[in-house]
C-alpha positions, 0 to 999 in steps of 0.5 A: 767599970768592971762589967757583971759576968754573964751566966748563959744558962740564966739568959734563958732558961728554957731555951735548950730544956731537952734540947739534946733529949729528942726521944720524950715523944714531944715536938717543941716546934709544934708547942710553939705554934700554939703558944703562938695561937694563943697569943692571936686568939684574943685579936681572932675572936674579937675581930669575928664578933666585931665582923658579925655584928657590923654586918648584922648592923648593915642588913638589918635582918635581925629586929632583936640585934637593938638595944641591951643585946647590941650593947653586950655583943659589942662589949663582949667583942671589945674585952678580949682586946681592951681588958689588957690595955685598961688594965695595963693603963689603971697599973701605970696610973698606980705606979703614977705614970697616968698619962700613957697611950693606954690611958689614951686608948682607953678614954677613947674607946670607952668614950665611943660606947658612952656616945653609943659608937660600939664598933668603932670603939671596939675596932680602934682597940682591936686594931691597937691589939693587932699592931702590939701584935705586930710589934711583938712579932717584929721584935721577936725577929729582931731578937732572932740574931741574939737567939742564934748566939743563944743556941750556940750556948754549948751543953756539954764537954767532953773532959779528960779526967781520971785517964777517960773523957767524961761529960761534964756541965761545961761551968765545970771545967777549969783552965788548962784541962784537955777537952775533946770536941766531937764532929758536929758539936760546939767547942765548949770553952776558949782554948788552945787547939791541940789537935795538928788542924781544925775545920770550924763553923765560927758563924756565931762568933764572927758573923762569917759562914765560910770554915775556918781552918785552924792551925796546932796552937792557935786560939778557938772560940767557944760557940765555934761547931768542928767540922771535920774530925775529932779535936782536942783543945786546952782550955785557957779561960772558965765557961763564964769568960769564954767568947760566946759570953762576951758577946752575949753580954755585949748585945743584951747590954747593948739594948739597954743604951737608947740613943739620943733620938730615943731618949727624946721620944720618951721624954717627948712622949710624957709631955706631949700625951698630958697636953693631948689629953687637956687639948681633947677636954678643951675640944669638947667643952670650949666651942659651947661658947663660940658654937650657936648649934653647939652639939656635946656628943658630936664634940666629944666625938671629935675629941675622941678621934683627935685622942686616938689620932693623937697617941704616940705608939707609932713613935714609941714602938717603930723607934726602939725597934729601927734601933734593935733591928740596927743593933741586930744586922749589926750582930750580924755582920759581925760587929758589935755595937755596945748601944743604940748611941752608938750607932747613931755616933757612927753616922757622924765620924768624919775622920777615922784614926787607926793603929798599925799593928793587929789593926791593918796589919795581921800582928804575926811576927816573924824574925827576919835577920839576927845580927849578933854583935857580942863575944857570945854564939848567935844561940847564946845571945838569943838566950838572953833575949828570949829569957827577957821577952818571955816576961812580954805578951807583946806580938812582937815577943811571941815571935822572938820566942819561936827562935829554936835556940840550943842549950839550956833555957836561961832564966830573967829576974827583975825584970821591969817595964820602960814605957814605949821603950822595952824592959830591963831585967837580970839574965845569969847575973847580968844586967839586959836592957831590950827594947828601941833605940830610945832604951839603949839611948837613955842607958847611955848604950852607944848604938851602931849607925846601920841600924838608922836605915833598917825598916823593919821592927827591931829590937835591939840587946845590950848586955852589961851595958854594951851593945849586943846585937839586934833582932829584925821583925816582920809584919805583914798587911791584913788581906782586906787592909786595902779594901778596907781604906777604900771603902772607909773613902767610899762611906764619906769618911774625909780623913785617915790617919794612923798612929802607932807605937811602932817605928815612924819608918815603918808606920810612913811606909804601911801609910804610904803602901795603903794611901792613908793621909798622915801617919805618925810612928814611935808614939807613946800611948799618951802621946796617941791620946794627945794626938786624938786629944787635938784631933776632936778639937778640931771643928766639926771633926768626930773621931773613930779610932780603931784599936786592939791592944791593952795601950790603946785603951786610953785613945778608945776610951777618948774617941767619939767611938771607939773600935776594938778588935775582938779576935786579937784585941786585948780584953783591956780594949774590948771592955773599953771600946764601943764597937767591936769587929769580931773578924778582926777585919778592918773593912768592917768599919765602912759597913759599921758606918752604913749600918748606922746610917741605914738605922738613922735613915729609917728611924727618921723616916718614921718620924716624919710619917708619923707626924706628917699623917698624924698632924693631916688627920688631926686638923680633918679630926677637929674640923669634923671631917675624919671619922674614928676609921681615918683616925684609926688608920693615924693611929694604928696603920701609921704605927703598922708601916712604920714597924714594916719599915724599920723590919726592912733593917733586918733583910738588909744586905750591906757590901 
């Protein structure tokens, strides 16, 4: 399914309002800070009136402080604070949601200044504001890895038009102009770089802080800041398709996909608040008949303390932000996770399946040997075969491509694809076939017995139905390959295995070199998802496999989780894939994995704390021996700690 473009400027709008005009005279540090007050000032107020009146009620200094006055001091204490929450209570029950926790802070709350308990009932409500207070804070922290791509959002660009570089809205700029890129300032659009090399900041693309030294020809990405000197760079994508609004598309979506736990909970807490509220009306009526000294308004009293024990803020708050602080160390990091359901499927994957080529190995060719076996000079055979491969956007052609040929460039036409096996097309009126052994095989090509031994990727000519020689290919192992299957070990994965297209000589041998379990070359890309296929039905296997090209889409698309790479992946893989590795690092994969289980640790850790302390103080609360500040404590400082905690995710530091 296509996804919506994502338009920066529309994420927010206010975010970068004068970000470049400093000399209006006005500190928006400064507005900040009293936005900020303002939000606190309710809490404040309320809690010094509160303050004041118990200690009034505590001396007992002033006689006229009974009554209507005692009455209109507490109320006014508990409108700041508790005139939202009925409001937000009576707007739910319009919408026909009546039973929510505002609804239960409410009964509660005005059911203590009914039987004359003002402070208490301004205090649970008080306390209710500042953990919403503390909620928000938290979220807003848990947001600052989103705000940090925010402000990597670029503002302007720098184009070559008219024979002069002139600022333009970066929407603006089509593929393939020329744009220029200042000191200090964000590469404005995904291009190619021009210039001879470049220093980049690319933290907010890649999670990684070090600079990044790009090379004359080489991809940059939008939201990366140029260190050293000016740069020019050609543009290969609009503003709207550039990295930076992939990313951000991703991790705004990625809220949006709640985790089974989470779903849970909701539902959890639509049946579990009506029950409460039926349970505190049979708390209050029921033991008239069974109680001798039966006592209305200190059973309705209990009731109230078991309606606040009993709302389940702390569950409904702690849970969604342990998983947005999950989803934002992750950003991080570097790595993307498309939705909470995801990290939870992480901590589950016991067998991890991996492509060879872009994956662990860095996916830059260079030809090793040309064997030339035609009538043709080594030059002119490689026109024919550069003339094919210029139809290709495999790794494997752009390497072929970069072969200095002399003489006039030759042209191919109908040029088709065979699956898994090469192409076969028309170069100067005669018919090309490039590709494997297979090819050559199923075109009745007779193919020299030497080419049985050679290692190496290799891809092989024939023209006019006779062989013509072959090319070999080079890879090379990515600089953490080893790393990575170490700690994917490390992390408790108990099984690796790779499946590539390449050559089965070549995959056994990568295989061998990083003590991967089994591997399996020369696959088709249906021939991946079977293998997969097998694999999941297995018992008790969860399967993560980790991609990056267009023909891995149908195995990331099958797999319990689905790994892309998101700096050589196609965009095929990326759209398909559930978590992206921006740094192309396949060592990412063990702190994916620890991440998620860090998340699910602290999400069921406030679970348990919630429930434990609820269920303690609800049997003292029934009993008559908790008072509305113990449940108070249930209730509110339950919900505090559990915010404190899932916090801990977002200082969190994973190796």
């Amino acid at each position: 399914m296509k996804k919506k473009k994502v338009n920066l400027r529309d994420l927010d709008p206010k975010e970068h309002q004068g970000e470049h005009s400093h000399d209006d005279g006005h500190n928006h540090s400064s507005a900040a800070e009293v936005s900020n007050f303002k939000t606190y000032l309710p809490a404040i107020f309320s809690f010094l009136m509160l303050i004041t009146g118990i200690a009034i009620d505590y001396f007992d200094t002033f006689p006229f402080f009974r009554g209507w006055v005692r009455i209109i001091w507490y109320t006014v204490a508990y409108i700041p604070v508790g005139f939202p929450v009925i409001k937000e209570g009576w707007n739910s029950i319009k919408k026909g949601d009546f039973f929510t926790e505002f609804l239960l802070m409410s009964i509660a709350t005005l059911g203590a200044f009914a039987i004359g308990e003002y402070p208490e009932g301004v205090a649970v409500m008080l306390f209710y504001a500042v953990g919403e207070l503390f909620q928000n804070a938290a979220v807003n922290r848990a947001k600052g890895n989103i705000k940090a791509l925010l402000d990597a959002r670029p503002d302007e660009a720098l184009v070559y038009r008219n024979e002069d570089f002139v600022s333009v809205n970066p929407e603006t700029v089509e593929i393939g102009e020329r744009i220029q890129v200042r000191v200090g300032e964000k590469i404005p659009l995904d291009g190619i770089l021009l210039s001879e090399k470049a220093s980049l900041n690319t933290a907010a693309i890649t999670g990684e802080s070090k600079p990044d030294t790009i090379a004359k020809s080489e991809k940059v990405y939008a939201g990366s800041i140029n260190l050293d000197g000016v740069i020019e760079v050609k543009t290969t994508k609009e503003f709207k398709d550039s990295s930076i609004a992939r990313i951000l598309d991703m991790v705004q979506n990625a809220t949006a996909r709640k985790s089974k736990t989470e779903l849970f909970i909701r539902k959890f807490a639509r049946i579990y608040t009506p029950i409460v509220v039926f349970l505190a009306i049979g708390l209050t009526f029921l033991p008239y008949f069974f109680v001798d000294d039966y006592v209305f308004r200190d059973w309705l009293y209990r009731a109230l303390i078991f309606l606040v024990i009993s709302c389940p803020c702390a569950l409904v708050i702690s849970i969604p932000l342990g998983y947005f602080g999950g989803l934002g160390a992750a950003s991080r990091n570097g790595i993307l996770f498309k939705g909470a359901s995801f990290l939870d499927a992480m901590t589950k994957v016991n067998t991890v399946v991996m492509d060879k080529t872009g994956t662990v190995t860095k996916g830059v060719f260079k030809i090793k040997e040309v064997v030339n076996k035609s009538n043709f000079a080594e030059a002119e055979f490689m026109q024919y075969l550069m003339a094919m491969e210029e139809q290709s956007t495999h790794p494997i052609a752009k390497a072929i491509l970069e072969y200095k040929a002399d003489g006039a460039d030759f042209e191919a036409t109908e040029v088709s694809e065979v699956a898994g096996k090469g192409l076969k097309g028309t170069v100067n009126g005669k018919q090309v076939l490039v590709g494997n052994k297979a090819l050559m095989v199923s075109n009745s090509i007779e193919v020299p017995s030497e080419t049985d031994t050679i290692v190496e990727s290799i891809v092989m000519v024939a023209i006019d139905k006779k062989f013509a020689g072959y090319v070999t290919i080079a890879d090379e192992l990515k600089e953490d390959a080893h790393q990575a299957i170490n700690q994917i070990r490390e992390a408790g994965i108990s099984k690796i295995i790779m499946l590539s297209g390449d050559k089965d000589s070549i995959t056994q041998q990568v295989s061998e070199e990083l003590k991967i379990d089994w591997a399996k070359g020369g696959l088709l890309p249906e021939d991946k998802l079977n293998e997969v296929e097998k694999l999941k039905k297995q018992p008790d296997t969860t399967v993560a496999f980790m991609g990056d090209g267009i023909n891995d889409a149908p195995v990331l698309a099958a797999s319990d989780v689905g790994i892309a790479m998101g700096g050589l992946g196609s965009d095929v893989a990326i759209e398909t894939a559930d978590v992206i590795i921006q740094t192309d690092q396949p060592s990412k994969i063990a702190r994916a994995v620890k991440i998620g289980r860090s998340t699910r640790r602290i999400v069921w850790q406030n679970i348990g704390l919630a429930f434990g302390v609820k269920v303690i103080v609800l049997i003292l609360g029934a009993g008559g021996l908790a008072s509305m500040w113990e449940a108070v404590f249930a209730d509110v400082g339950v919900a505090l700690l559990a915010i404190f905690n899932a916090v801990r995710l977002q200082k969190k530091r994973w190796k």
